[in-house]
N, C-alpha and C positions, 0 to 999 in steps of 0.2 A: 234544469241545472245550468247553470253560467258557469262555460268553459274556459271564459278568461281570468278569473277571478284573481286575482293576487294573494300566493300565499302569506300569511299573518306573520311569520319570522323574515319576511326578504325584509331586508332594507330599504330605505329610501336611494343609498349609492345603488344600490343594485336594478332597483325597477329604472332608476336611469341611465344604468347599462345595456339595460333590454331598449328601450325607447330608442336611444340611439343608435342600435345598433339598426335597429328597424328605419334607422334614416339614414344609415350610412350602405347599407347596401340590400335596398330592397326586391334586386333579383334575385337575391343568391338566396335571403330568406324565404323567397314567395317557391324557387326550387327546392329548398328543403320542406315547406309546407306541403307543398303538391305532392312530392314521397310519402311525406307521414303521413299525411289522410289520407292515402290507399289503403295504410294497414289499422288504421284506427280501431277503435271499438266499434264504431256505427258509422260505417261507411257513408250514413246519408246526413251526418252533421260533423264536419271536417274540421279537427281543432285550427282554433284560430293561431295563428302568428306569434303573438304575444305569448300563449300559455306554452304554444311547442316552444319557444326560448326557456321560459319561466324553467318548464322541466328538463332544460339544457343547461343554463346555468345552476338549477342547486344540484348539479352535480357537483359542482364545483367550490362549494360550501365548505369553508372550515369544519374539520371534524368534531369542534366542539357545540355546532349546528345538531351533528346526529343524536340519536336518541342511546342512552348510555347503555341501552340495550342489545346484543345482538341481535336477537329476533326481531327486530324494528325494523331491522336491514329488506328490505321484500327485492332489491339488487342492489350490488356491490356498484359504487360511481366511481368511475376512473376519468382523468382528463382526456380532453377529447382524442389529442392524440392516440390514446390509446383504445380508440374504438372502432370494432368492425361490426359487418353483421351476420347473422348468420339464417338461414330459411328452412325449419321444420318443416316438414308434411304430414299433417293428419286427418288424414281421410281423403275429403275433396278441397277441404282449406290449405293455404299453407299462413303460418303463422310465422312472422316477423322478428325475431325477440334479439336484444343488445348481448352482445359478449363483449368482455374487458378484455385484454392480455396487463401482463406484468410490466409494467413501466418506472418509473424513479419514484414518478409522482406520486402513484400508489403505496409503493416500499418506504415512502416519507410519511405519507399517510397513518399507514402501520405505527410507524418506527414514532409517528407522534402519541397518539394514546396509547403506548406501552409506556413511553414517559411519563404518560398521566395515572399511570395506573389502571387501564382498564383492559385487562386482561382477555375479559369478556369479547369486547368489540374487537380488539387484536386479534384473538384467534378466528374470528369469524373473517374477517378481513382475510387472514393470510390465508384460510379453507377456502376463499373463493378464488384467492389470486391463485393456488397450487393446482383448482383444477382446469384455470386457462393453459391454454399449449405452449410451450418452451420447447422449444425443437436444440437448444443449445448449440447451432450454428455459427453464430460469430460472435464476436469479444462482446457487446452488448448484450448476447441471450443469454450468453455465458455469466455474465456481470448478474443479471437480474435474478438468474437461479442458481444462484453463491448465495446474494443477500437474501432470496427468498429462504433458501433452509438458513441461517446464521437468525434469522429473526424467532423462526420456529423453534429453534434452539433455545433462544432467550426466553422465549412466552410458555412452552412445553419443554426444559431441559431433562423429565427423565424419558418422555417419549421420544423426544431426536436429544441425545445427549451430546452436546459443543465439544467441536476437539479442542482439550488440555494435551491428556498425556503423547496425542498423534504426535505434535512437538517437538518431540523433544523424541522422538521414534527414527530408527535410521529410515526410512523412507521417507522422512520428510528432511533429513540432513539431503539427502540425495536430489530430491526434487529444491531445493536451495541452489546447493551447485549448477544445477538445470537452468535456474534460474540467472544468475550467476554466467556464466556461458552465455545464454541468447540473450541478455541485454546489454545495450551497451551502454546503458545508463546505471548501471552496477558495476562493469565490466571498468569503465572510464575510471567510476570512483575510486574502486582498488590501483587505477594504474595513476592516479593523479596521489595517489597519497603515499607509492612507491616514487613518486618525481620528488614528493617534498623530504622524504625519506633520504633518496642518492643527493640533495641537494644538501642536505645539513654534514652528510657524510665526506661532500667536495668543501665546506668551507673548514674543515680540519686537515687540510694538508698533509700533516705530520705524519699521519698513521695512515695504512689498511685495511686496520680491523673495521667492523660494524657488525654491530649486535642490537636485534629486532628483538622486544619484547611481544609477545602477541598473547592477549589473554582468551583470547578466541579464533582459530584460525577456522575463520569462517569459507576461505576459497583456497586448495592449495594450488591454483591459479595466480594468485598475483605472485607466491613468493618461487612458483617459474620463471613467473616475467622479471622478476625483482635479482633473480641469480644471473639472467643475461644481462640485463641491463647494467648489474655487479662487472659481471665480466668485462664488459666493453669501457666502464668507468675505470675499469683499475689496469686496461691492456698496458699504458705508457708507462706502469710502475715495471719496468720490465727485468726481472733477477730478484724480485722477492714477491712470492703468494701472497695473494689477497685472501683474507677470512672475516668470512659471512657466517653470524652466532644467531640462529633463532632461538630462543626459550618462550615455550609454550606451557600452558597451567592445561589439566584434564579440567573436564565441567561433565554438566548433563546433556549437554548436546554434544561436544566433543570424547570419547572414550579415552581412557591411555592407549590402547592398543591401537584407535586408528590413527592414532596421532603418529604414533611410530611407525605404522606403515605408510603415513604423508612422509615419515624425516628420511624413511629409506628411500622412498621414490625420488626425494630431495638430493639425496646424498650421490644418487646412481649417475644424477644429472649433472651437478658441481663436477665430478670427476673427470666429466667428457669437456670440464671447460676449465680445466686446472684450477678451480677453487675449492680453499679448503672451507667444508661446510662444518660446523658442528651446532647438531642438532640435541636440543636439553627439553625434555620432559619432568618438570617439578611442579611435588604436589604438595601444595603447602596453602596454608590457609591465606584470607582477606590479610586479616590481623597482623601476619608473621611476614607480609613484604618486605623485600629489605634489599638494598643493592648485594651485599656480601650470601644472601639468602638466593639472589636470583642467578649469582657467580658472576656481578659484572665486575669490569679488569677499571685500570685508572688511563690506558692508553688506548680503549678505543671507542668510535663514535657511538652513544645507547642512542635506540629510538623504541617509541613504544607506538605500537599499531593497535588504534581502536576502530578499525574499520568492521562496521554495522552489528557491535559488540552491545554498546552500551543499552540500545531500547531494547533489550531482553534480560536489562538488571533494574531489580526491581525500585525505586523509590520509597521516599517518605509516603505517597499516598498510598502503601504497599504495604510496610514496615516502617516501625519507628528505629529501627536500628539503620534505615537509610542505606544498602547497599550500592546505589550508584554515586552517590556524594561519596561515600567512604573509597570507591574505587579509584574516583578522581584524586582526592589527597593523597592518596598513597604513593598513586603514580607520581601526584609533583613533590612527591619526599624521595621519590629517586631521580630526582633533578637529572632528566633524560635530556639529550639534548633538540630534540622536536617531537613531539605525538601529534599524529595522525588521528584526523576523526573526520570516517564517511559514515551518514544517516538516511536516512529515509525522510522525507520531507514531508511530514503528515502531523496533523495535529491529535493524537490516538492516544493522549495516556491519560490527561484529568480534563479533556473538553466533556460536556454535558451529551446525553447520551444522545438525541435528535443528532446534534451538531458532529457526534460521533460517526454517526450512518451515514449523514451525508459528506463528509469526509472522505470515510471507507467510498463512497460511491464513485465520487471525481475521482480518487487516486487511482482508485483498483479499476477504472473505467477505465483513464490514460495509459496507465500500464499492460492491460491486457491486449488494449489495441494496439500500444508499439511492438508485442511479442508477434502479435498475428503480422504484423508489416516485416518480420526479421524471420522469420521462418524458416531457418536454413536447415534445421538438423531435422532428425526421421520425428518423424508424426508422434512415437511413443517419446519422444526428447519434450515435444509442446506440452504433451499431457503432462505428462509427471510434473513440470514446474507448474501450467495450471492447476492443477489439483492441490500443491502447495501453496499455491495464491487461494486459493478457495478453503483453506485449513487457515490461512492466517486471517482472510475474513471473516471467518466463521470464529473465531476465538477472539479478534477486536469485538465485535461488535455482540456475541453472547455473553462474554462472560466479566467477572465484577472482582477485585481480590487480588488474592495469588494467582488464581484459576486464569487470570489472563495472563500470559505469559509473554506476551509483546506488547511493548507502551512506546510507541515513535512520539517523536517532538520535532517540532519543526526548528529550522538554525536560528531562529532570534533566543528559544531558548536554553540552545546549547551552548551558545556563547554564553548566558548568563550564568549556566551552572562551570561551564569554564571559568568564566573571569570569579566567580566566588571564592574556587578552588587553589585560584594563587596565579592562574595559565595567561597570557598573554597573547591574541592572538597575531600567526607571522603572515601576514596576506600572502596566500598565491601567487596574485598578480595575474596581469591577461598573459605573460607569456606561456603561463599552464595551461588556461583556455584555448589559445592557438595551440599550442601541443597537443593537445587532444582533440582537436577538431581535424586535427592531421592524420589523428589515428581512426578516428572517424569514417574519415573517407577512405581508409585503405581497405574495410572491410565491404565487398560488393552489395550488402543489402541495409547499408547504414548511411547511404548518402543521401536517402530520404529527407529533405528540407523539413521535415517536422519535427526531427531530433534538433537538440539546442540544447549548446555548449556556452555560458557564459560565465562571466568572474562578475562577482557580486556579492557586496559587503567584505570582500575580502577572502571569500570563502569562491571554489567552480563549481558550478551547480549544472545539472546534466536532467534534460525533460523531453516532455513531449508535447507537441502540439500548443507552448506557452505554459504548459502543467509541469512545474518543477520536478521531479523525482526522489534526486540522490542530490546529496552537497557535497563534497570532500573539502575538507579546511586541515588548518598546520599550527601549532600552536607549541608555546615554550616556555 
């Protein structure tokens, strides 16, 4: 039997990848030879050079190489990175044999013939990547064994059924907030879009007043920051109260009842700083918008806060009734005087499903690893927000429909569904960028030079490691 043989499907690119590789560094393959033919089958005829590459590289073979069978699989081939070894003992032999772990390359792998439809070779794939070891360690193992259940999900959803309704569950409100809290690339976006907020409220002189629409108040966080920042904006009006109006709509992530326990804990605070707060709970439909419906006055500044509101309403690819366009006209039919809009920088609501996964991968890879680099609060504070980053993964990347209940888009085209809707965008400017890079450094575990604050296209975008995150932009 001729060991070297060339298999019938390699290519001609490919045997002359093997050839030169064999002239480009013939120690290192003559040292991996001298391993392999230790544990060969016949130790007295040692595969030659070429054939141990040959079965090195088709690992590395496009999936549509493999046989459309599961059973065909006789081992699971992951990129090399992701190979160790491992050494049985049975009897007086010890036997040599490959283990995989879970790597990207593999989860792309997967995440490709489910696209193609072959259900088959999917589940077989993920059965052998589930029984390599994930020790869940650090933000990568953590990363890997998110997408690994979120695919399982997708390929078997009534044996692992994908969080929908978790969502929209007060433990996953809570682990948000968590979220929310330790980054500061969330944490920025709500304080950059309370800058553009006091800033539309200082070009009316006239007045006082300011009233925040909020149709989701996703942090009652910023609108703390937002009543000091009130405060110190209005000290020199000195012999007349300043008043600060949120009106907030209930939803299915938001309750009326906890809403009212944000306006009290709101109100407790105003007090301690002589502003007069009034807090408006209306529950009124899409349709029935209306300035005189929402009780705005003709004397004081509206702003309406869409901060990380909009990618959890649904679209036209969704509904033909379009609930997120319809939100936008509404708003600009109450000719507010600035809205605010922080997003998620990801491309997760009609990209193609592959391009979906690997999306989910980068983001939720950057993000996980900035949260492990900020780690300030107790250990059960990390989980909880991880385990909501692993619920939002797991629902991008399983599910199809309604059933998905988060669709981010990245700012090229939230400006377009802005500028559709009538909106104009007001640039930032860098001097928000420098304001936040100030606030940046004030917090002890965020001077880390891999956070990065910059203004760009008009909008401050806030990332990690060159990995955009969050955007906040201002618009009229």
């Amino acid at each position: 039997m001729e060991r070297c043989a060339w298999p019938k499907n390699l290519s001609s690119s490919r045997k002359r990848e093997i050839q030169e590789l064999c002239g480009h560094n013939p120690k290192k393959l003559k040292d991996v030879f001298d391993a392999h033919s230790q544990t060969g089958d016949n130790p007295q005829q040692p595969l030659f050079a070429d054939d141990l590459i040959v079965s090195v590289l088709r690992s590395f073979s496009n999936t549509q190489s493999l046989s459309s069978a599961a059973e065909s699989y006789e081992v699971l081939q992951a990129p090399s990175n992701a190979f160790v070894s491992s050494e049985v003992s049975m009897g007086s032999e010890s036997i040599r044999s490959p283990v995989f772990i879970c790597s990207k390359e593999s989860l792309m792998e997967a995440a490709t013939v489910i696209y193609e439809g072959r259900a088959d070779v999917a589940s077989e794939i993920l059965r052998r990547l589930s029984a390599m070891p994930n020790f869940m360690g650090n933000s990568e193992q953590k990363l890997m064994g998110y997408m690994l259940s979120a695919l399982k999900s997708r390929v078997s959803p009534v044996d692992y059924p994908p969080p929908v309704a978790e969502l929209l569950a007060e433990e996953h409100l809570l682990s948000v907030w968590s979220l929310y809290d330790m980054s500061p690339c969330f944490k920025l976006g709500f304080m950059a879009a309370n800058n553009a907020i006091l800033e539309a409220a200082s070009e009316q002189p006239s007045t006082n007043k300011l009233h925040v629409i909020d149709f989701d108040i996703g942090w009652e966080g910023q609108y703390r920051n937002l009543l000091i920042l009130f405060y110190v904006q209005s000290i020199p009006q000195a012999g007349s109260q300043s008043t600060l109006k949120i009106t907030t709509l209930p939803d299915s992530f938001n309750s009326e009842e906890r809403l009212k326990m944000i306006g009290d804990r709101l109100t407790e605070l105003a007090a301690q700083m002589n502003v007069r707060l009034v807090f408006n709970i209306v529950r009124q439909k899409l349709s029935e918008l209306s300035r005189d419906s929402l009780g705005c006055e003709p004397d004081e500044v509206l702003a309406v806060n869409l901060a990380f509101k909009l990618y959890r309403v649904p679209d036209k690819s969704v509904s033909t009734e379009n609930p997120r366009d319809e939100l936008l006209w509404r708003v600009k039919r109450l000719a507010p005087r600035v809205v605010t809009l922080v997003e998620q920088e990801m491309n997760g609501n009609t990209a193609p499903f592959t391009m979906r996964v690997g999306e989910a991968l980068a983001y939720y890879g950057a993000l996980l690893e900035s949260i492990e680099s900020t780690a300030l609060w107790g250990k059960s504070e990390q989980v909880r927000a991880e385990e909501g980053l692993s619920r939002k993964l797991g629902n991008l990347v399983a599910c199809e429909g309604r059933d998905r209940v988060e669709r981010c888009e990245v700012f090229g085209k939230w400006r377009a569904r802005m500028g559709m809707a009538g909106f104009e965008l007001k640039p930032l400017g860098p001097h928000v960028a420098e304001s936040m890079k100030a606030w940046l450094h004030c917090w002890p575990r965020t001077r880390d030079p891999r956070f990065t604050v910059k203004e760009e296209n008009g909008g401050c975008s806030f990332g990690w490691r060159g990995r955009t995150l969050t955007v906040a932009s201002s618009w009229c």
